[in-house]
N, C-alpha and C positions, 0 to 999 in steps of 0.2 A: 543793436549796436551800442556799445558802452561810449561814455564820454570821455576825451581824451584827459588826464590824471599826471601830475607833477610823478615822477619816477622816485622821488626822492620819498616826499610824505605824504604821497597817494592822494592827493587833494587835487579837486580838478582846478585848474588854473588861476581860478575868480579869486578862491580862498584860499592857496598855497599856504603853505605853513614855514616854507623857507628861511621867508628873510625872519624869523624870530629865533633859529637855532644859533646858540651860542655857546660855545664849546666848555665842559666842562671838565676839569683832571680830577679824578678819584685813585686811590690805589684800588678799594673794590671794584671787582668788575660785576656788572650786570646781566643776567640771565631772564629775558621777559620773554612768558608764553603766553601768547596773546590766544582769547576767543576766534574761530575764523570769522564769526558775525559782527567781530568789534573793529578788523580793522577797516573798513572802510567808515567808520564812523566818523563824522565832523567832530566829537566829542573826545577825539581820538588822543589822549594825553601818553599814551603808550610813547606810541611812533616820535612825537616831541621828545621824549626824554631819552630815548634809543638814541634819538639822533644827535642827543646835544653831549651824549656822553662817549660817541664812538672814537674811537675803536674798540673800546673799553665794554660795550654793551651788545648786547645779541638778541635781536629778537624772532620769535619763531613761534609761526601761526598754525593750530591746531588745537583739537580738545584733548587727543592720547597720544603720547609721543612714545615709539617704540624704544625699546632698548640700545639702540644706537644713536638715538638723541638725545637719549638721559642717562648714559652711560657712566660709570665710576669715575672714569678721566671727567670730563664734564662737570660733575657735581661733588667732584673734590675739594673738601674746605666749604662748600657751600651751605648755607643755612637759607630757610623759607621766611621771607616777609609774611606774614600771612597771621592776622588774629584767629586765636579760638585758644580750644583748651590744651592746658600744659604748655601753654606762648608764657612770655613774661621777659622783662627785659636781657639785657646784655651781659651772660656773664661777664666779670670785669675781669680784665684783662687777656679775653678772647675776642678777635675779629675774623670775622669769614672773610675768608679770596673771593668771594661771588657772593653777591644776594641773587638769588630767586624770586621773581615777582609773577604772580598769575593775575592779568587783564582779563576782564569780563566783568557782568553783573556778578553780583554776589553769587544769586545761585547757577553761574553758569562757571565760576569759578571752584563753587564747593562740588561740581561734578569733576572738572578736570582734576581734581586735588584726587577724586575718589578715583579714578581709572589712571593713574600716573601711583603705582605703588612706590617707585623711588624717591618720588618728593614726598610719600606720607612719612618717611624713613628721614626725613632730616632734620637738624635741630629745628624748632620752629617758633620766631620771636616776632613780638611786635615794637612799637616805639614805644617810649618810656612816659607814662605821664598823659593825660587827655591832648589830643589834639581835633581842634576842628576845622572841618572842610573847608578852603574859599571856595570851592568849587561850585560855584552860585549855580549854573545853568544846568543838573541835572537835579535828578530827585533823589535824596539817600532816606533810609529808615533812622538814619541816627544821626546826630552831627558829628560823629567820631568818626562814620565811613568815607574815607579818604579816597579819592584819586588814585590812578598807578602811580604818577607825577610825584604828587605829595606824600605818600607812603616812603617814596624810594628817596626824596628830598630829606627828609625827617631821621629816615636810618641815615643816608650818609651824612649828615648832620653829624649825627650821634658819634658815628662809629670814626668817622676817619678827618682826625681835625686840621692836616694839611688838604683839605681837598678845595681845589682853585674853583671859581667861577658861580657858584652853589646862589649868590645874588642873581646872577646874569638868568639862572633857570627858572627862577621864581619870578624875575621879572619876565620869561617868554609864556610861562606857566599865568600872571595874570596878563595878558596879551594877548591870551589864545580866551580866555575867560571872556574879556569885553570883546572880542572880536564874536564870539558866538552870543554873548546877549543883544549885542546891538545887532546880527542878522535875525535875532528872534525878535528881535522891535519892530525892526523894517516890516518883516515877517511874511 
């Protein structure tokens, strides 16, 4: 039997993640395809940033999404967050209606990228410039491998300079950081 789970941010009740969602206006909307193994994760910056940005964000858990979840409607105007090659910053004076973000570890990420041929098909950028992780409490290969949080923080940063609240997320973003190192102290 499972343990009873907040409906909102899947967290069992101890460490809800609730009261840190604070609502953010972007005109981008968001598209996050989450690992299924990631969301129930304590680590889970996905589900925060989904939630602080909705209605405006969608998130949807799986590794291949058939053609009726990544449909032309869907992924219209959309471009992929996502480093590797032929990424590079932002044409100027081009903004996508939608960023796409894919959650998971890295190589659970560059599988889904591989069995999703419609997002291999999309423009594909990253942020402008080095950025590194706050992201204290897990482990990255590099201090550039950012968070879904922080990745998707950093583009709308970039991309859309009326977007309200973009403080308010960073501050739920380190909230959710000391909240999991200090259960890893208790431990």
């Amino acid at each position: 039997m499972s343990r009873p789970r907040c409906p909102a941010c899947l967290h069992p009740p101890s460490t809800c993640l609730c009261d840190l969602v604070r609502p953010v206006r972007s005109r981008i909307e968001l598209l996050i395809l989450q690992h299924p193994l990631e969301e129930l994760q304590a680590k889970n910056t996905a589900r925060l940033l989904h939630l602080c940005l909705a209605p405006r964000s969608e998130l949807l858990v799986g590794e291949q999404f058939g053609p009726g979840l990544l449909d032309p409607a869907r992924l219209s105007g959309a471009a992929l967050l996502y480093p590797g090659e032929g990424d590079g910053p932002w044409p100027r004076g081009w903004q996508p209606s939608r960023l796409v973000l894919l959650d998971g570890t890295w190589r659970k990420s560059r599988k889904m990228l591989a069995l999703n041929p419609s997002l291999q098909a999309l423009p594909r950028f990253s942020w402008a410039g080095p950025a590194v992780s706050r992201y204290s409490v897990r482990r990255a290969q590099r201090p550039d491998q950012l968070s879904t949080l922080e990745a998707a923080a950093l583009a709308l940063q970039e991309l859309d300079p009326g977007i309200q609240g973009l403080d308010d997320l960073w501050r739920a973003f380190d909230s959710l950081v000391s909240r999991l190192a200090e259960r890893r102290h208790r431990g």
